[in-house]
Every structure is written in structure tokens, then in C-alpha cells.
C-alpha positions in Angstrom: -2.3 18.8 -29.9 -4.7 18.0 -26.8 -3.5 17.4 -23.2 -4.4 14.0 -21.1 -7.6 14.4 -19.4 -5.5 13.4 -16.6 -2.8 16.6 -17.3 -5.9 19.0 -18.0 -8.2 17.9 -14.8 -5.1 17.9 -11.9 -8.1 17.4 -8.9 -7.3 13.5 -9.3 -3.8 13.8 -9.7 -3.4 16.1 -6.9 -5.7 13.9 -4.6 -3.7 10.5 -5.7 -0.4 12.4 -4.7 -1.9 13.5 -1.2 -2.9 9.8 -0.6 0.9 9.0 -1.4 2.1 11.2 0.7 -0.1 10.5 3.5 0.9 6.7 3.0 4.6 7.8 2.8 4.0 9.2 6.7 1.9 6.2 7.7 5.4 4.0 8.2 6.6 6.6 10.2 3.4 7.0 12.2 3.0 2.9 12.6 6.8 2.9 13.9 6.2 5.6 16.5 3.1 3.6 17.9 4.6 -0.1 17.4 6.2 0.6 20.7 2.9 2.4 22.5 0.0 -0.1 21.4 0.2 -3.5 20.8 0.0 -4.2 16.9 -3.4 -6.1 17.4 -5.1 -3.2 19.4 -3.7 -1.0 16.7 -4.8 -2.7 13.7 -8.3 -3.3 16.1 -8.8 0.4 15.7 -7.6 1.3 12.6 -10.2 -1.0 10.9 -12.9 -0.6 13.5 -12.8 3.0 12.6 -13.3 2.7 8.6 -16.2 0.5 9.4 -18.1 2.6 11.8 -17.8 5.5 9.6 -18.8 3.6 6.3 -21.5 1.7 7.7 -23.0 5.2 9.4 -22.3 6.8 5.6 -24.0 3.8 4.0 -27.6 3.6 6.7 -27.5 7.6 5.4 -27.9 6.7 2.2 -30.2 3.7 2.7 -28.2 1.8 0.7 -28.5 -1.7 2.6 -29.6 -3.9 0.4 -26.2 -5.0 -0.8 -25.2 -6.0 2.7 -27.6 -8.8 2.6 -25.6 -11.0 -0.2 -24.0 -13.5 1.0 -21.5 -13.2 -1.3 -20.5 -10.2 0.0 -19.9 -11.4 3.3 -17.5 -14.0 1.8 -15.8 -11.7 -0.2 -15.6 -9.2 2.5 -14.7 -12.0 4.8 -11.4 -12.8 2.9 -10.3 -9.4 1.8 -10.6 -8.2 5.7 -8.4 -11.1 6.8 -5.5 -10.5 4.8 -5.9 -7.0 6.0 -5.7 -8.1 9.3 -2.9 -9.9 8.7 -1.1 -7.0 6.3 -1.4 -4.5 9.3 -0.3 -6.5 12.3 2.5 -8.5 10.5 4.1 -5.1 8.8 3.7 -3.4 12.6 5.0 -6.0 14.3 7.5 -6.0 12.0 8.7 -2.3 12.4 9.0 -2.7 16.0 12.7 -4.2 14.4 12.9 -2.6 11.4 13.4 0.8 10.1 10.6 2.3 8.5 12.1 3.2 5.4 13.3 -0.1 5.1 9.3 -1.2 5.5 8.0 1.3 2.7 11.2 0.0 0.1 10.0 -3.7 0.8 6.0 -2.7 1.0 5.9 -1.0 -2.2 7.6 -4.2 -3.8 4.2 -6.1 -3.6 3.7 -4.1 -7.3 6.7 -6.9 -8.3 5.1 -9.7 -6.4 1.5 -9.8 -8.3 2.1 -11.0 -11.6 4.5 -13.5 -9.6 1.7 -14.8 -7.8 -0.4 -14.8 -10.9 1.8 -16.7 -12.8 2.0 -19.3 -10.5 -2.2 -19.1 -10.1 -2.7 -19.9 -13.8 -3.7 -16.6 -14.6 -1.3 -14.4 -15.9 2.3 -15.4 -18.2 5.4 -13.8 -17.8 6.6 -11.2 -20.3 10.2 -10.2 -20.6 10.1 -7.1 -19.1 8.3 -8.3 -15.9 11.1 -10.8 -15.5 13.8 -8.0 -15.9 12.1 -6.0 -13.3 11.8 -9.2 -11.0 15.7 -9.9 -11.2 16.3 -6.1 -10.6 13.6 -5.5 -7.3 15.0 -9.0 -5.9 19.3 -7.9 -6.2 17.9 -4.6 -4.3 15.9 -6.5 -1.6 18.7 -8.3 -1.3 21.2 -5.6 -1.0 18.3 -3.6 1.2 17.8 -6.1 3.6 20.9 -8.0 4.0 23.7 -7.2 6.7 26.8 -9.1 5.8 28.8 -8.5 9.4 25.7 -10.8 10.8 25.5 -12.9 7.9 21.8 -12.6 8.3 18.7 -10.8 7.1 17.0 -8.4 9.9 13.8 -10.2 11.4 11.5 -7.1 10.7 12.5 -7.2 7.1 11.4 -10.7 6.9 8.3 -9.8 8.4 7.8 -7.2 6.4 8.2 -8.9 3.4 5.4 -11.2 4.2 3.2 -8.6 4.9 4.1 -7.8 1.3 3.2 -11.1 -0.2 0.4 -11.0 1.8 -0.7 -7.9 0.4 -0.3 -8.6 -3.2 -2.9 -11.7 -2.4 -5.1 -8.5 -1.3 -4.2 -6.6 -4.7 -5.1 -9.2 -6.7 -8.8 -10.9 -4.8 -9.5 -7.4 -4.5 -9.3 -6.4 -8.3 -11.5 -9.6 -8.4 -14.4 -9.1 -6.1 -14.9 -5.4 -7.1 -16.3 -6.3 -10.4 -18.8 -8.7 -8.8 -20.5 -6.9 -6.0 -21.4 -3.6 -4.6 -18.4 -1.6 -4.0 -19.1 0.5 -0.5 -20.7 -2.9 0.8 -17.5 -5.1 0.2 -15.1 -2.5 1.9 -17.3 -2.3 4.7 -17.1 -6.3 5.5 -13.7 -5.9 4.9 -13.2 -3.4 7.5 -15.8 -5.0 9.6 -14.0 -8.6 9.4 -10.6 -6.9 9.8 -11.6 -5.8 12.8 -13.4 -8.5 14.1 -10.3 -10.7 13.4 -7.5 -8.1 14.7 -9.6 -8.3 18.3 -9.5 -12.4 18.5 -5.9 -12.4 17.6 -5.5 -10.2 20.5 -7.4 -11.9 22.9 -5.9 -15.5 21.6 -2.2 -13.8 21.9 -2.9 -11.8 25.2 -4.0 -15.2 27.0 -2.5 -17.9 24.9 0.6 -17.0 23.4 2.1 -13.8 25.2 0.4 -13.5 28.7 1.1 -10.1 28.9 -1.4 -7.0 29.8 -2.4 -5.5 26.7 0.1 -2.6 25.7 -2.0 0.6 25.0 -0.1 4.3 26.3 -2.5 7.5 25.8 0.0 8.8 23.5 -1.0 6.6 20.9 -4.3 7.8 20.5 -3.0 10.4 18.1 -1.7 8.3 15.6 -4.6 5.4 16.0 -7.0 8.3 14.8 -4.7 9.3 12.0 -4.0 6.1 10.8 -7.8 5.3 11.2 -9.5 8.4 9.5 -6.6 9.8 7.1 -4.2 7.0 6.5 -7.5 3.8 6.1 -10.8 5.3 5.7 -9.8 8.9 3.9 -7.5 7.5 1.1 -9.0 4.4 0.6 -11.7 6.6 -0.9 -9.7 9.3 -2.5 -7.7 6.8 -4.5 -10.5 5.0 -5.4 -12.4 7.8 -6.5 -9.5 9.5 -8.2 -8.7 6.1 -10.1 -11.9 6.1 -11.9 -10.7 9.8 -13.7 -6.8 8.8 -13.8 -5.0 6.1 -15.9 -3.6 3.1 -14.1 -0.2 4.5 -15.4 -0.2 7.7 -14.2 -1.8 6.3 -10.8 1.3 3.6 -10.4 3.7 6.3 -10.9 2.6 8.0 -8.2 2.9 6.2 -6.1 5.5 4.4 -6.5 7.0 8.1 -5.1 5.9 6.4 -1.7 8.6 4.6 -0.3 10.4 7.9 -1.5 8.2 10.1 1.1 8.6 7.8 3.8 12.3 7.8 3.9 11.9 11.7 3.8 10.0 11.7 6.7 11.6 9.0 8.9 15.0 10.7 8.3 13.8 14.2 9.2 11.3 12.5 12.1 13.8 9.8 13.1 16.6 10.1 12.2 17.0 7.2 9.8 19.1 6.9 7.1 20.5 4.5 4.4 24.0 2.8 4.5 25.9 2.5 1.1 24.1 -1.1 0.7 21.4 -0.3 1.2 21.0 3.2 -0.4 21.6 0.9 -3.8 19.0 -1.7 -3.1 16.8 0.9 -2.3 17.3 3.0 -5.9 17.1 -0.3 -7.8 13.8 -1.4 -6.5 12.4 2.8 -7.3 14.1 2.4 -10.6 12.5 -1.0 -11.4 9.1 -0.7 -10.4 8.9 2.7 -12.2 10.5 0.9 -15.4 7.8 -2.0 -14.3 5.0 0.7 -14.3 6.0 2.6 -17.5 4.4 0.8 -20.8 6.4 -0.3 -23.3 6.3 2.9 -25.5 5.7 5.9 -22.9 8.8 7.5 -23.5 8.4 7.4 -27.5 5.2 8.8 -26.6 6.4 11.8 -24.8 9.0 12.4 -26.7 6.9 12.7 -29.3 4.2 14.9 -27.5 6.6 17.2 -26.8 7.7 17.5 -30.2 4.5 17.8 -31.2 4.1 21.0 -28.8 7.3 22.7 -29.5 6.0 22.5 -33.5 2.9 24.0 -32.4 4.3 26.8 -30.4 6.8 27.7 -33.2 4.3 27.1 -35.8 7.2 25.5 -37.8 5.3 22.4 -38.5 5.3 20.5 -41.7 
């Protein structure tokens, strides 16, 4: 019997667990500097960065032509303003929530997409997508719920908008790559993303908040790891490792990320689940890896490692 590609090459696999974990550390990272830099400056940066780098890696390569379609422009256009949005919604939203309550709601958007693409047109539901719906909503529910209030926690609800906005991105993004120029279309989305972060912090500095602009030195840290490692770095990596590793193996992954970023904010801040919400939390991990599993992995393995034992023995018929 011959292993995987993916079990025999582990370069992807071990670069598409370094992304998770990085992204597990981001919602402790975006909590710690919700309170230094204001969420639009933030998301200004993080976005202005990828784009500087990829536009200085694309001129390098004299690959320009692509930037010239208009298509990708458009493309771009709408991918970078639901990032916008994704990034300053989920910060502002940590600034009253607790970051492992953000990465247990984030890493819900897997559930959300073939919602939204059922109601699209595109996509029907199948039994087990429904099961796994039912299941993620009872644990956002018993996540995110506080029954002395009677009410669900503000940065929850933002949170989980930033979600839904986020499986829009998942899905136009699986879209557009098969149309245009790949390095091109991420760049206008960075580009854009930026470009949109700054005007809604110039409309909500004047208009809407009238406040000086919130930037302490002590962010600068974190903006330049959320920037280079956190955007630009494992944008690539993941996108690069995908191309060598199943979209199985890739979702189970990282679906470990919500798991990494309650590791990290308990051990950097101290957070921690309540009974409640220590269930809501397991049933959303339990159902998006029962989401992400097909049908018959676990015959499959079963069977693999049958296969194996019979070889190693040599006992087989």
C-alpha cells in the first residue's frame, strides 16, 4: 500500500499548520492592539503592507500586464472591500469580546458558505450540511449567549457579521481566481482594502466619531506582524501549499484554529471558557470537522490501516 502524496511530502502540511497557527495568534494579536490603534488605521496597514510588498514582487518579475484588465480591477475591487470590512468589523468587534470567542464564531464562516449558496442558486442542501448547520448554530448559541443579561454580547454579534461577511469573500474569491491572474487579483485586493480602510477612517474621524485618530507606538509591533506574517506571509503559504494538499486534509487543519487561539489567549490573557460556553465551543469543533470529513474517510482509514498492519505482518490473504 502507498501513502498520500500529502502524508509522503509533509513541506505543505507542515506550512498549512504554521499558517493555522499563526492565524490562531492573530486574534490574540488584533485584541491586544484593538485598544492601541483605531481598527481603521489597523486594517489601513495591515492591507497597505501586502500591497506594497506584492506590487514591488510583481514590477520584479515584470509581470504587469495582468494589472491592466479591467476585470481585474473589478474583481479586485470587490474582494478588497469585503476585506475591509472583514478586518475592521471583527476588530472592532474584539474590543468587547474575547478573542477566543472571535476565532470559535470566525471559523464558523466554513458553516455559513453553502448557506449563502443555497440561497444564491448555486449550491443544494445535502443532509449532512443541514446536520452540521443545526449543530454549529446550538453552539453559537450556547457560545454567545449570557442568560443573567438575557442578551447576546455586542462583540459577538459583530463578530459574527464579520463572519458572514467573510464567507461572501470565500465564496467570490473561489470565483474570480479561475478567471484572472492570480498575484494581480490579490494585489487589487490589498490595494482596494486599503484604499477603502483609509476613507472609512477619515469619514469616521470627521463624520461619525470626532475623535483624534487612536494610534500608541506600542502597536507598531503587532501592525507589522499582522501585516507581513499574519496577511501577506500566509496568504501565500496557504495558497501555495493548497495546490500540493487536498481540500480535506487542508480544512482539517485548520479547523485546529480556533483551537490555537484559545491556547494562546488563555496563556496570553488570561481567558477562559465558562461551562456554556466550553459546550458551544466543542460542538461547533466537532461539527465543522464532521462538516469537513467526506462521507467515507473514516471507512477509508480504517481500511488503510488494515491494509498496513497486513503488510507489516505479511499475513495477508
Amino acid at each position: 500500500m502507498s501513502l498520500s502524496p500529502e502524508i509522503k511530502n509533509k513541506t505543505p502540511l507542515i506550512a498549512i499548520f504554521s499558517c493555522c497557527l499563526v492565524w490562531g495568534t492573530t486574534f490574540v494579536i488584533v485584541k491586544d492592539s484593538a485598544t492601541l490603534i483605531d481598527p481603521f488605521l489597523l486594517s489601513t496597514f495591515r492591507n497597505s503592507i501586502a500591497a506594497i510588498v506584492l506590487i514591488i514582487y510583481i514590477l520584479l518579475r515584470k509581470k504587469t500586464a495582468a494589472l491592466k484588465d479591467k476585470k481585474m480591477l473589478i474583481y479586485g475591487g470587490i474582494l478588497g472591500l469585503l476585506l475591509a470590512a472583514i478586518y475592521i468589523i471583527q476588530t472592532i468587534g474584539l474590543i468587547y469580546t474575547t478573542s477566543n470567542h472571535s476565532a470559535f464564531i470566525s471559523c464558523s464562516v466554513v458553516i455559513m458558505v453553502p448557506v449563502i449558496l443555497y440561497f444564491m442558486g448555486w449550491q443544494k442542501f445535502i443532509l449532512k450540511q443541514v446536520l452540521a448547520i443545526v449543530v454549529v448554530t446550538v453552539g453559537l448559541i450556547l457560545l454567545t449567549y449570557h442568560p443573567v443579561e438575557d442578551s447576546f454580547n455586542f462583540g459577538d454579534i459583530l463578530t459574527f457579521i464579520a463572519a458572514i461577511i467573510c464567507a461572501f469573500h470565500l465564496i467570490f474569491a473561489g470565483h474570480y481566481v479561475r478567471k484572472v491572474d492570480f498575484l494581480s487579483l490579490i494585489f487589487y485586493q490589498f490595494f482596494i482594502a486599503a484604499i477603502a480602510s483609509s476613507l472609512g477612517l477619515f469619514i469616521n474621524v470627521n463624520f461619525i466619531s470626532n475623535e483624534p485618530i487612536l494610534f500608541h507606538p506600542d502597536s507598531i509591533n503587532n501592525v507589522l506582524y499582522l501585516g507581513f506574517v499574519g496577511t501577506l506571509f500566509c496568504y501565500f503559504v496557504t495558497v501555495w501549499s493548497q495546490k500540493k494538499v487536498s481540500t480535506m486534509y487542508t480544512a482539517l487543519i485548520f479547523s485546529l484554529e480556533p483551537i490555537f487561539a484559545s491556547i494562546t489567549s488563555y496563556f496570553v490573557l488570561g481567558e477562559y471558557f465558562n461551562t456554556n460556553e466550553f459546550i458551544g465551543a466543542a460542538l461547533i469543533f466537532i461539527s465543522i470537522i464532521y462538516y469537513s470529513l467526506p462521507k467515507d474517510f473514516l471507512l477509508n482509514l480504517f481500511r488503510s490501516k488494515s491494509q498496513l498492519s497486513c503488510i507489516k505482518s505479511k499475513n495477508c490473504d
